[in-house]
C-alpha positions, 0 to 999 in steps of 0.5 A, spaced: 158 623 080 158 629 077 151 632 077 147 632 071 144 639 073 142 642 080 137 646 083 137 652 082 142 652 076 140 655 069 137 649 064 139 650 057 137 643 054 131 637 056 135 632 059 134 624 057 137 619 061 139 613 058 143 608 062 144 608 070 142 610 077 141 617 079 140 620 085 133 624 084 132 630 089 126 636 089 127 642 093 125 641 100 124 633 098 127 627 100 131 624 094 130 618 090 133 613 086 131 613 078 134 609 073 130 607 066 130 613 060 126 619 064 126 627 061 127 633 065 128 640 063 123 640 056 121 647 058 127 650 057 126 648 049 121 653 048 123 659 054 129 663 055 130 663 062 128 657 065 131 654 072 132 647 074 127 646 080 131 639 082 138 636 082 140 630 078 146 626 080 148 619 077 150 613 083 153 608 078 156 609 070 150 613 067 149 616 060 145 622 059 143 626 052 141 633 052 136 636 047 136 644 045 132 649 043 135 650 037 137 643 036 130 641 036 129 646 031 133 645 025 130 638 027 123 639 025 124 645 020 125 640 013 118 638 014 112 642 015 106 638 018 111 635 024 112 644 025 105 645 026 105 639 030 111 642 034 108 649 034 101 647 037 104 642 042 108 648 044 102 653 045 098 648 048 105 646 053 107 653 055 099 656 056 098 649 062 105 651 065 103 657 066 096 655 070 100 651 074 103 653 081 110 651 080 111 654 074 117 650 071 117 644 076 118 637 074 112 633 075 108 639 072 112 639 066 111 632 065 103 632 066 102 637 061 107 633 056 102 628 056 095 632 056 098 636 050 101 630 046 094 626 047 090 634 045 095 635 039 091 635 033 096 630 029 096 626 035 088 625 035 088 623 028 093 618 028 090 615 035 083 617 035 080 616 041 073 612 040 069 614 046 070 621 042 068 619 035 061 621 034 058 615 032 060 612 038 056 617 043 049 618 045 048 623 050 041 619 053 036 622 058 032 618 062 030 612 057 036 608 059 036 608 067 041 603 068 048 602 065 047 597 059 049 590 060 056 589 057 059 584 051 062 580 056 056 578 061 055 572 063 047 572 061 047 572 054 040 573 054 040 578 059 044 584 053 041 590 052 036 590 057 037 595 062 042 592 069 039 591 075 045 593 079 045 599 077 040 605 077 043 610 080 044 615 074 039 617 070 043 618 063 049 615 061 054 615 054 054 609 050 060 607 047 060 601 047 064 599 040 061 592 038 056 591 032 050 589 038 053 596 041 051 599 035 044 597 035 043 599 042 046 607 040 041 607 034 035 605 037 037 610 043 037 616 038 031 614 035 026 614 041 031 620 046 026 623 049 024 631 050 028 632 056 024 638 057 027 644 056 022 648 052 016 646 058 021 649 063 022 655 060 015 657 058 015 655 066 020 660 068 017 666 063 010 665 066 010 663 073 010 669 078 016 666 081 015 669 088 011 663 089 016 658 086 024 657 088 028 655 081 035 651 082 037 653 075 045 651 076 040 644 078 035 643 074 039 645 068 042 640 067 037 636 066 033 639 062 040 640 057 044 633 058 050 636 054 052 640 060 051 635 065 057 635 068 059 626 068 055 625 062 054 630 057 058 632 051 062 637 054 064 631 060 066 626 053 070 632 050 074 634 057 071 641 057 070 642 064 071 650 064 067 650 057 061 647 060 061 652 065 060 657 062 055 655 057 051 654 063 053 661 066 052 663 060 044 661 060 043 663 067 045 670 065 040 670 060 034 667 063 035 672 069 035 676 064 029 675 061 025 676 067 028 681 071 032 678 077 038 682 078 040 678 084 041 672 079 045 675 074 050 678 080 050 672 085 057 670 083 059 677 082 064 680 087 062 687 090 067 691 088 066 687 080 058 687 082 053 689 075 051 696 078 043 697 077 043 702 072 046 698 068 042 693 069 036 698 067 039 699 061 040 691 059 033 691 061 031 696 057 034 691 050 030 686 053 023 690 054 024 692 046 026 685 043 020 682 047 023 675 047 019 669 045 019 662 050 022 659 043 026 664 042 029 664 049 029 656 048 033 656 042 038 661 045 039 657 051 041 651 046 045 654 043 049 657 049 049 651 052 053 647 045 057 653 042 064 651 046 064 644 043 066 648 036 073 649 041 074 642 041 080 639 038 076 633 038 071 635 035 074 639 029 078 634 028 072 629 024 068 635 021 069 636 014 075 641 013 070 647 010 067 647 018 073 647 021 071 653 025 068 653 032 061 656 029 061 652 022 062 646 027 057 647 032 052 647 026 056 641 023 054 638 029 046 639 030 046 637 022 049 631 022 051 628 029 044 630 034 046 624 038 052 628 041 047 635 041 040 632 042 038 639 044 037 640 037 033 635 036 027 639 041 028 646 038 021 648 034 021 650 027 022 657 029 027 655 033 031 651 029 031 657 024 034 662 030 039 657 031 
């Protein structure tokens, strides 16, 4: 049959099959047989111009709709919360496109749709996801080195006890949704113990480092469990890359704080790389603030946690006047330290800067 759209041709609409077989080829691939409804070309809804990277091709008796840009917008233009749903998919879809590498493939387009649809805020509060809720998670430390046996264990005796089948990670997310569940995240936010960042930052501005080798991006995480990369509530949130530069971030200050330019520049490239009088010149500021150990350890908190106020996930459940990254952060280590159990370590002093 007539193809539905080539490769290479200009896309005008987002085409939705209905009924019928189609020959499906990519570029530089071996066709494939489709049937069912499927979608191609939704790209094309938001940006002018736009090229089909695939040829569709029907092999039986087949119908297809199409969907055009100024369709769908006289479609949601009578309702405003669907148009700021639509607006901010659209963002969110067009911003994934353009990090991806084929820019306007089909597999791709279909990879973004789905991971802007489940980030769009509208979506979130209709379909909440429980293991993002705040009363459902504890970022724990090593009071639970084991996973907790689940509901549906053959033991009933054995709920709530450490598993010995498993001792390999020392810090875990509950999120569990039974009331027995409940109890055990309770009890692990009252007794979280200090995971010691305030210890290894008075370590670090006190010992003569010439003696001691320090693996920031190692040991960081284990004295902040919001950015361990499996378990913190970076990781609860998917926010790889905000995680990232919490902890950049916080080793820029420490190098910082005790004057090691190799640190600071390590990941730098040569041609981008801090020059030294510009360092004299940041060393000069450090020299007339004279930062305090609890000073730096509430700074480091705070560097650690403030990419969570960016989570989608987050601003949807906070109260409407914290609805801004900083006020969410703040919302966070006032109501919900189960999700920021750093700030439960800070001194009085600390807390205050923070």
């Amino acid at each position: 049959g007539e193809p539905v759209f080539t490769a290479g041709s200009y896309a005008t609409a987002l085409h939705l099959t209905y009924v019928g077989k189609y020959e499906y080829a990519q570029e530089d691939q071996a066709p494939v047989m489709l049937e069912g409804i499927r979608w191609f070309g939704e790209l094309s809804l938001y940006v002018d111009p736009v090229w089909h990277s695939s040829t569709l091709t029907p092999t039986s008796f087949a119908e297809t709709f199409c969907l055009r840009g100024e369709d769908l917008v006289a479609c949601i233009q009578v309702n405003r919360g669907c148009t700021g749903m639509f607006c901010e998919y659209a963002k969110d879809f067009l911003a994934g496109m353009q990090k991806t590498k084929s820019k306007f493939g089909d597999d791709d387009q279909k990879k973004q749709s789905e991971v802007c649809c489940k980030q769009n805020q509208h979506f979130q509060a209709a379909y909440p996801d429980p293991t993002t809720l705040f009363p459902n998670i504890v970022v724990c430390g090593e009071r639970f080195s084991g996973e907790m046996v689940e509901d549906g264990d053959a033991d009933p005796s054995s709920k709530g006890r450490p598993s010995s089948k498993s001792n390999q990670s020392q810090r875990t997310v509950l999120s569990r949704l039974s009331a027995f569940a409940r109890i055990q995240r309770e009890a692990a936010v009252e007794t979280l113990e200090d995971q010691g960042l305030g210890e290894f930052v008075q370590r670090w501005m006190n010992t003569d480092q010439e003696d001691v080798n320090f693996d920031l991006p190692g040991e960081l995480p284990g004295v902040i469990p919001e950015l361990d990369k499996t378990y913190g509530a970076h990781a609860v949130f998917s926010q790889a890359p905000e995680r990232d530069r919490g902890e950049s971030a916080c080793i820029s200050v420490l190098a910082l704080v005790r004057n090691r330019y190799d640190i600071f520049t390590q990941p730098q490239a040569d041609n981008v790389k801090l020059l030294e009088s510009q360092w004299l010149e940041l060393q000069q500021i450090v020299s007339w603030i004279e930062p305090e150990p609890e000073e730096v350890h509430a700074v480091l908190v705070l560097l650690a946690i403030r990419g969570l106020g960016k989570s989608k996930a987050v601003i949807q459940q906070v109260s409407h006047d914290h609805r801004r990254p900083e006020r969410a952060v703040i919302y966070l280590s006032q109501y919900h330290k189960n999700v920021v159990p750093s700030t439960r370590w800070l001194t009085e002093k600390g807390t205050e800067l923070f």
